[in-house]
C-alpha positions, 0 to 999 in steps of 0.5 A: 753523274746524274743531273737532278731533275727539275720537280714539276707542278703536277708533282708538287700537287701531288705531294700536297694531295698525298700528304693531305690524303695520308694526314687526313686519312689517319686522323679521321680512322684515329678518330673513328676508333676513339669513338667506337673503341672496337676494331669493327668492319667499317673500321677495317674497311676504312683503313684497307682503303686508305692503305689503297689510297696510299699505295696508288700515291705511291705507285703514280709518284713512282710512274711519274719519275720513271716516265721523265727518266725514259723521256730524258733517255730518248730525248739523249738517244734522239740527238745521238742518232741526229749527230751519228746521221750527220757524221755518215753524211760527212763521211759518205761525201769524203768517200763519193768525192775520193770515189770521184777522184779515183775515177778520174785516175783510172780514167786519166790511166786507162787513156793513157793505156789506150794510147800505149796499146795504138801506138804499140799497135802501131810499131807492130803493124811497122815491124810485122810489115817489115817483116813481111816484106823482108821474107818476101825478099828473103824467099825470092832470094832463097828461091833464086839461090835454089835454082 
């Protein structure tokens, strides 16, 4: 549905000066040829000039509407780009703040990793060291059943 657009003052004048320029226009041609009663040169003149005149009203009536309908049109694009702008901003602080949070977690499961991995590390160096020691008892043993 198309919104009526509200007619300005300059349209109005212009309407007036084209009704006048039109009314005018023919009386005075209508009187010339009731005076001369000949299509002459002046006469052929004056009507291509008043067709001209009607034909720039015309034309300006025409650019006029057009230009409200393009400045209407950005006026709508303008605060549609302004809404989309702030619903990115929305949006990219949902996803900085879940960022954020993800951050944390893998921080909070990379300490924890860290902690498994010293104390795994830890319960290795017990048992290689366990191990360790129980060979040397096993190889002095294993020596001393040799001889």
């Amino acid at each position: 549905m198309e919104k009526r657009l509200k007619v300005s003052v300059f349209e109005l004048l212009m309407l007036v000066v084209g009704l006048l320029g039109t009314f005018l226009g023919f009386k005075l041609i209508n009187s010339l040829f009731a005076v001369d009663k000949v299509m002459s040169w002046g006469m052929l003149n004056a009507i291509f000039l008043w067709l001209i005149l009607m034909t720039i009203f015309i034309l300006l009536s025409f650019t006029v509407e057009v230009s409200k309908k393009h400045y209407e049109e950005t006026k709508s694009m303008h605060n549609l780009i302004k809404t989309l702008q702030e619903q990115m901003y929305v949006e990219q602080e949902e996803i900085e703040k879940t960022l954020t949070k993800q951050k944390r977690a893998a921080g909070k499961r990379y300490a924890a990793n860290e902690e498994i991995k010293e104390s795994l590390n830890e319960q290795d160096s017990v048992a290689v060291t366990d191990h360790l020691e129980g060979e040397k008892k096993g190889e002095g043993e294993e020596t001393l059943n040799v001889q």
